[in-house]
C-alpha positions as CSV (number, residue, x, y, z in Angstrom):
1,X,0.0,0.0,0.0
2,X,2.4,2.3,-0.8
3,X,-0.2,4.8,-2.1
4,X,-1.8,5.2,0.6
5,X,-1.5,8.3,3.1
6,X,-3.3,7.6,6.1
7,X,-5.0,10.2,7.8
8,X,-4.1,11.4,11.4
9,X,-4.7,13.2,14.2
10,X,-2.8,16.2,13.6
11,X,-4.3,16.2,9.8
12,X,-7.6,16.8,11.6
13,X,-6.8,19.2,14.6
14,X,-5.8,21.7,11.4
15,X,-8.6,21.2,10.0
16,X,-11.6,21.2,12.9
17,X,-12.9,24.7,13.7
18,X,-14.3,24.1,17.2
19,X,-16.6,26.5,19.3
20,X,-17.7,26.7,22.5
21,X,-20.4,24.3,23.9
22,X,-20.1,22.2,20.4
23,X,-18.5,18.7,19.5
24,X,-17.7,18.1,16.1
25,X,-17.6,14.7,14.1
26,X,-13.9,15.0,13.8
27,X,-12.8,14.8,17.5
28,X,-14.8,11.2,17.6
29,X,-13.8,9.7,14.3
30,X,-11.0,6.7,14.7
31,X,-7.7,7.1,12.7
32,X,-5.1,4.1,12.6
33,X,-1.8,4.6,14.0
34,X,0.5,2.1,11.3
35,X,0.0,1.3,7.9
36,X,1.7,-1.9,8.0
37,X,-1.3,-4.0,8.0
38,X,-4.6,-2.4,7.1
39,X,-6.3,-6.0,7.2
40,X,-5.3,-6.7,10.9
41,X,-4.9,-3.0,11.9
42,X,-8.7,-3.0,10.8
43,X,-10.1,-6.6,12.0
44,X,-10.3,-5.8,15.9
45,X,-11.5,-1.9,15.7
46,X,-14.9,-1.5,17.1
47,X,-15.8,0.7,13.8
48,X,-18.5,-0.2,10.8
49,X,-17.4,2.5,8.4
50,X,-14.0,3.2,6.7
51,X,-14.0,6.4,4.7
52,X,-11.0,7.4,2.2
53,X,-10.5,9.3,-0.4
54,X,-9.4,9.1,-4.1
55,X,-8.4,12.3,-5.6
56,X,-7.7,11.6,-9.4
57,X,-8.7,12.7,-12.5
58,X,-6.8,10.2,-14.8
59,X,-10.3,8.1,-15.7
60,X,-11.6,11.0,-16.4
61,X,-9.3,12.6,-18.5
62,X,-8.7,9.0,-20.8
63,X,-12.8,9.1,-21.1
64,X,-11.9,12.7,-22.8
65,X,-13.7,14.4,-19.5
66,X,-13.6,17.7,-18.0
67,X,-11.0,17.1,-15.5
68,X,-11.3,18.4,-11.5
69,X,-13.0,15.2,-9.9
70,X,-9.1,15.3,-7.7
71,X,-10.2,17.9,-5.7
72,X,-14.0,16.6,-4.6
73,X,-11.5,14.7,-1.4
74,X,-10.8,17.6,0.2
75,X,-13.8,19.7,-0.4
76,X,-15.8,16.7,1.4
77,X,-13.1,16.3,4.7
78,X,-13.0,20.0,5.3
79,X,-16.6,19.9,5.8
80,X,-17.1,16.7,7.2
81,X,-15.0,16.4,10.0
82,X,-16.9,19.7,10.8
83,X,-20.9,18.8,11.1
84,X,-21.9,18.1,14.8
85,X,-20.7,14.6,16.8
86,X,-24.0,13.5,18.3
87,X,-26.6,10.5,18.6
88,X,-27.6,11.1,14.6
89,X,-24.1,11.1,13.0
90,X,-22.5,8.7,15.0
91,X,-19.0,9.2,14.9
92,X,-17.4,7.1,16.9
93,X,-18.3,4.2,14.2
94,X,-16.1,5.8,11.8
95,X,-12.6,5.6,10.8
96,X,-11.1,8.4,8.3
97,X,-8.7,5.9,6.9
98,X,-6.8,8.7,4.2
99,X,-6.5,8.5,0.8
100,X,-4.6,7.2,-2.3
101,X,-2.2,9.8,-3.4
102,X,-1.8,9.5,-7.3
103,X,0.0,12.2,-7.5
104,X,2.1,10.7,-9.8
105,X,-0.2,9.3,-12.1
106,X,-1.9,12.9,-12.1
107,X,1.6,14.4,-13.1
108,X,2.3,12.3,-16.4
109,X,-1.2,13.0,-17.6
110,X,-1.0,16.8,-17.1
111,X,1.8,16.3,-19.8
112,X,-0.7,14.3,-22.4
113,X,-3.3,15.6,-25.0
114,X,-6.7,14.3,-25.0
115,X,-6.4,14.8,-28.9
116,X,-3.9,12.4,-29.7
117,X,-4.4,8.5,-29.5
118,X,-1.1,7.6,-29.0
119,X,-1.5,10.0,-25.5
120,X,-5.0,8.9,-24.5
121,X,-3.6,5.1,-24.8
122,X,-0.9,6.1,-22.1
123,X,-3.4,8.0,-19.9
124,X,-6.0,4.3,-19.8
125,X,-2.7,2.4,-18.6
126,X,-2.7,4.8,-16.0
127,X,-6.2,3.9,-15.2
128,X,-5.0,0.4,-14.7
129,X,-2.5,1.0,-11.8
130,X,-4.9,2.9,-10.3
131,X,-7.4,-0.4,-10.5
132,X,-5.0,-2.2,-8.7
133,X,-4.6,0.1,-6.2
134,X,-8.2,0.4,-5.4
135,X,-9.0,-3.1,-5.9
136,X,-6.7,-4.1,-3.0
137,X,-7.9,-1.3,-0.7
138,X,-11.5,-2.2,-1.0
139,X,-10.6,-6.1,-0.3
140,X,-8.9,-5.1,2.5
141,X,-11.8,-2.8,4.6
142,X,-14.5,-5.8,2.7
143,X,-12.6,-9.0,4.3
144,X,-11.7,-6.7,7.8
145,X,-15.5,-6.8,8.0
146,X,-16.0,-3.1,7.7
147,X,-18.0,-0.7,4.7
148,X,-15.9,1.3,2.5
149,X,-17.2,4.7,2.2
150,X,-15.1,6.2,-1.0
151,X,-15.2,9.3,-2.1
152,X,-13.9,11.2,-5.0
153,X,-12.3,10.3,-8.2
154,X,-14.2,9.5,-11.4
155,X,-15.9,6.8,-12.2
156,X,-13.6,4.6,-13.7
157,X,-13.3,3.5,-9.7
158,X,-16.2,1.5,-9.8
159,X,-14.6,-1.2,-11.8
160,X,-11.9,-1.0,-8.3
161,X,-14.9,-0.7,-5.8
162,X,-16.4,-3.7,-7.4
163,X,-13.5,-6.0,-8.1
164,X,-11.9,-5.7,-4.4
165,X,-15.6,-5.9,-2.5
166,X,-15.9,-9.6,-5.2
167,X,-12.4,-10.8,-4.0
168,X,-12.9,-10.2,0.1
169,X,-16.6,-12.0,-0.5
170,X,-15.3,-14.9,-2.8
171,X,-18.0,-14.3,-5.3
172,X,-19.5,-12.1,-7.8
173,X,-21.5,-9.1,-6.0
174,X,-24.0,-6.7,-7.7
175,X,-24.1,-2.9,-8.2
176,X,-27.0,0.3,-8.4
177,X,-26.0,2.9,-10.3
178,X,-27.4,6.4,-9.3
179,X,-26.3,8.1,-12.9
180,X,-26.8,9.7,-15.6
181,X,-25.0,7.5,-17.9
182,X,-24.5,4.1,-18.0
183,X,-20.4,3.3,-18.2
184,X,-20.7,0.6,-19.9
185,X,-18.7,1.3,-23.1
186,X,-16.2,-1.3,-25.1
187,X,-13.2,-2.7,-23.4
188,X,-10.7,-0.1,-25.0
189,X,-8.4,0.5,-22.5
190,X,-9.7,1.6,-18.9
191,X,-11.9,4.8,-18.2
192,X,-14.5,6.5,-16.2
193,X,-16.7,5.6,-19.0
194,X,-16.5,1.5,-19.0
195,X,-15.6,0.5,-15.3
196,X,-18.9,-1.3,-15.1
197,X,-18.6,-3.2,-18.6
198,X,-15.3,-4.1,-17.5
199,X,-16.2,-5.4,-13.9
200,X,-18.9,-7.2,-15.4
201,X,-17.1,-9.0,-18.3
202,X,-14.2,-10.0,-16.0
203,X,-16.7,-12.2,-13.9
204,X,-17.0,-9.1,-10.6
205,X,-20.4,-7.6,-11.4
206,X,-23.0,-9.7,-11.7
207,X,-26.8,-7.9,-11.4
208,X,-26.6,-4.3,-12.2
209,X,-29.3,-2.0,-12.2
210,X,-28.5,1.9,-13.6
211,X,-31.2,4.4,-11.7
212,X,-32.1,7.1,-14.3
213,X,-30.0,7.1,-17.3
214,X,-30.7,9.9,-19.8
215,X,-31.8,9.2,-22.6
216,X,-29.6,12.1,-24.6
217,X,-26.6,10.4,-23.9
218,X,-26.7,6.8,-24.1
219,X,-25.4,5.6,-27.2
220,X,-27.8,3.0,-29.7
221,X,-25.3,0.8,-30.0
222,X,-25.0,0.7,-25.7
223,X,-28.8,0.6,-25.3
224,X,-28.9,-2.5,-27.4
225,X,-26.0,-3.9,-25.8
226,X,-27.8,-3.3,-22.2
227,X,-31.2,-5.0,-23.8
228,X,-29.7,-8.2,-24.5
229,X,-28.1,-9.0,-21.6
230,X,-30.2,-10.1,-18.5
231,X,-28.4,-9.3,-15.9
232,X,-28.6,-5.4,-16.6
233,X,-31.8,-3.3,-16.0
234,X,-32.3,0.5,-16.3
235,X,-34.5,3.2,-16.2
236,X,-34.6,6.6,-17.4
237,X,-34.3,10.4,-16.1
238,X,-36.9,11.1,-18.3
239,X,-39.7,8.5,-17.4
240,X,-39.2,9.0,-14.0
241,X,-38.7,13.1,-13.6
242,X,-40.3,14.4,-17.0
243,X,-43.4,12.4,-18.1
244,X,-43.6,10.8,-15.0
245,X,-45.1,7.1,-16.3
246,X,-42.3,5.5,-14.3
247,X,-42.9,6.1,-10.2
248,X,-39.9,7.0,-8.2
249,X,-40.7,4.7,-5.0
250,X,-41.8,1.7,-7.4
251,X,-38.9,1.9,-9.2
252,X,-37.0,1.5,-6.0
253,X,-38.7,-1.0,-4.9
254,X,-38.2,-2.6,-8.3
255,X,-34.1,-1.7,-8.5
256,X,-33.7,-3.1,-5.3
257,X,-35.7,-6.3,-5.9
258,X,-33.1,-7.0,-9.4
259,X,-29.9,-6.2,-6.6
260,X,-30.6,-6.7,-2.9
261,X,-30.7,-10.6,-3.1
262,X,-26.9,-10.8,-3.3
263,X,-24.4,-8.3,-1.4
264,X,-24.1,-5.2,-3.8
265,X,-22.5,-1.9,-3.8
266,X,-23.7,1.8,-4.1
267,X,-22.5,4.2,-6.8
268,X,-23.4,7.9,-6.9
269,X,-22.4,9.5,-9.7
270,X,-22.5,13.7,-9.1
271,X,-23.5,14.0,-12.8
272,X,-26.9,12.7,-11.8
273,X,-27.8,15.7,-10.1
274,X,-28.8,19.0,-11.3
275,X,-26.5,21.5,-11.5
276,X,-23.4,20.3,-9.5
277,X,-20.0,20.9,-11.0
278,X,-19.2,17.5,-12.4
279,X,-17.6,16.3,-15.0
280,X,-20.4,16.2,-17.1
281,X,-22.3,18.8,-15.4
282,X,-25.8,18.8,-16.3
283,X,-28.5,21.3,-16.4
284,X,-31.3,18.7,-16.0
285,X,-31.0,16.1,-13.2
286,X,-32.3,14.6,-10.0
287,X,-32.5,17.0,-7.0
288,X,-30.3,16.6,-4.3
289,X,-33.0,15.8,-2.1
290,X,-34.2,12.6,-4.5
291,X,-30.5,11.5,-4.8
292,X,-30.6,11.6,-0.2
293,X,-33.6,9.5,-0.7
294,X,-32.1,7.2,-3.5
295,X,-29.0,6.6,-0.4
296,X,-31.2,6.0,2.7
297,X,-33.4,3.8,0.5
298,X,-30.5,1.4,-0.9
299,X,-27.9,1.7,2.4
300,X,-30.6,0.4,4.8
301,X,-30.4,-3.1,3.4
302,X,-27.7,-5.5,4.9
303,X,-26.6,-6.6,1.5
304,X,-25.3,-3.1,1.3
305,X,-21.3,-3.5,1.1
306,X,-20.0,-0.2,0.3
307,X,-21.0,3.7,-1.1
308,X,-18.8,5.3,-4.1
309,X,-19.7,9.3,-4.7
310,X,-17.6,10.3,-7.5
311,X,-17.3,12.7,-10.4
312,X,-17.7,15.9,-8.1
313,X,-15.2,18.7,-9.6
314,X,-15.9,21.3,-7.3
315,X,-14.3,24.9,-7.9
316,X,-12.5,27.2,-5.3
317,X,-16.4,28.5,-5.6
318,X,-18.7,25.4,-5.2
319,X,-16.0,23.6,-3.0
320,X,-17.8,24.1,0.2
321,X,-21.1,23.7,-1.5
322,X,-19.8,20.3,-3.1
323,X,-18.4,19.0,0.3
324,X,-21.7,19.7,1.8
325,X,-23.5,17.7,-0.9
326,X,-21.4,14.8,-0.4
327,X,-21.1,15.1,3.7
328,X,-25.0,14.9,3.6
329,X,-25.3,11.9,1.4
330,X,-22.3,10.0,3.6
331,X,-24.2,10.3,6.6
332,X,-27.1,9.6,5.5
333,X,-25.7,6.4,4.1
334,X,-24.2,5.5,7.6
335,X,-27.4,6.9,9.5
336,X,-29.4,3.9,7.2
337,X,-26.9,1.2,7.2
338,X,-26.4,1.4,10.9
339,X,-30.1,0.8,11.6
């Protein structure tokens, strides 16, 4: 784990503005001490929740994105560590574990152009070191018995997320994904835009269900792909929001009854929501009080293994905004699972 930076004490007291008469999530949260053995250093602590951090843009920049998902890590701890401890945020479940530092990775694709091939093929092995990476994270926190909460990146981390949580269970596991777009392009090279196809032909994913996929961007040649195969199921943005012949609780109900059976993971791609800086920010989208819902709904099942929010690209303008979207949506994912 030589990637990873492990949050600490110190890291937090910087970063905690206390006041008189309050307590604040961060003084309760657990931090390790060693990164010599995440598995063991894990196994014993009286936690349920391990929340780090990937702050990379590479997926999205080999997907030809906007780039800026990096940043959506520390926009989320600033704020986080800075909502009230008490009985409905429970911190004293949680460990702030760190984050992945590919700083590196990040470095050789600041020198490539999206517009040439030969560059974009360098930036998607990229992509694949940062798989690994993630991969052996998640089986880590999976097999320690504890729910990864992961935050940041793009959504080329899904295929990670998904791989690792498969590897510490011993078996395919199943995904919902809150988003606008399905991922589930060719196998041409690793991205933000095929984690899921990739996952699911390399035997990881097995049911997946995509909640509200627009229909302006979802390729023919991927809708007929998704048709044919029966262990994928969608529904639109547009049944559900615009003409309405799709109902947002049945369709929960029905999402959940295609993924719960089996343990399954929770992605949230920003994208999905209206009007947060993404990297596909969208005019049109679900409201941030649907995608809270869409979280409490899907966490409080115990077949619920881990929660990815990703794709965030906040500005030096939206950052506290955007780490106050995603602080919300962690805790309410922890308030639901813990029940």
């Amino acid at each position: 784990m030589d990637k990873l930076v492990l949050f600490n004490r110190s890291n937090i007291n910087k970063l905690l503005n206390k006041r008189t008469g309050e307590s604040k999530f961060g003084q309760y949260v657990q931090v390790l001490p060693s990164i010599s053995n995440i598995y063991e250093n894990l196994k014993d602590l009286d936690v349920k929740y391990v929340i780090f951090g990937l702050p990379e843009d590479v997926g999205v920049f080999a997907n030809y994105g906007k780039i800026g998902t990096s940043k959506a890590w520390d926009a989320t701890i600033k704020v986080l560590l800075n909502i009230q401890s008490n009985e409905y945020t429970m911190p004293e479940s949680v460990l702030i574990l760190g984050h992945l530092d590919f700083s590196e990775e990040m470095e050789k694709v600041s020198k490539l152009d999206q517009s040439k091939k030969k560059h974009l093929v360098k930036a998607r092995e990229l992509v694949g070191r940062i798989d690994t990476q993630v991969a052996y994270l998640v089986e880590q926190i999976v097999t320690a018995g504890k729910t990864p909460i992961i935050i940041g990146g793009g959504h080329n981390n899904a295929y990670g997320n998904i791989k690792g949580a498969s590897l510490a269970l011993k078996k395919p596991i199943n995904a919902i994904n809150f988003d606008a777009h399905s991922d589930f392009r060719q196998e041409e090279g690793r991205h933000s835009g095929n984690g899921f196809s990739y996952a699911y032909n390399e035997g990881f994913l097995n049911n997946y269900f995509i909640f509200g996929l627009h229909k302006n961007y979802t390729s023919d040649k991927i809708l007929k792909s998704l048709n044919k195969l029966e262990n994928i199921a969608y529904n639109t943005y547009e049944d559900l929001e615009v003409t309405k012949e799709l109902k947002f609780k049945k369709e929960l109900n029905r999402a959940s009854d295609f993924i719960s059976e089996s343990p399954y993971g929770i992605e949230i791609d920003c994208d999905a929501i209206e009007n947060i800086n993404s990297s596909a920010k969208s005019p049109s989208g679900f409201s941030t009080n649907k995608t809270r819902q869409f979280i409490n709904f899907f966490a409080a099942h115990n077949n619920a293994k881990y929660l990815h929010i990703c794709e965030a690209a906040p500005t030096s303008k939206t950052a506290s905004l955007i780490g106050k979207l995603i602080t919300y949506l962690i805790t309410d994912f922890i308030r639901a699972n813990n029940n």
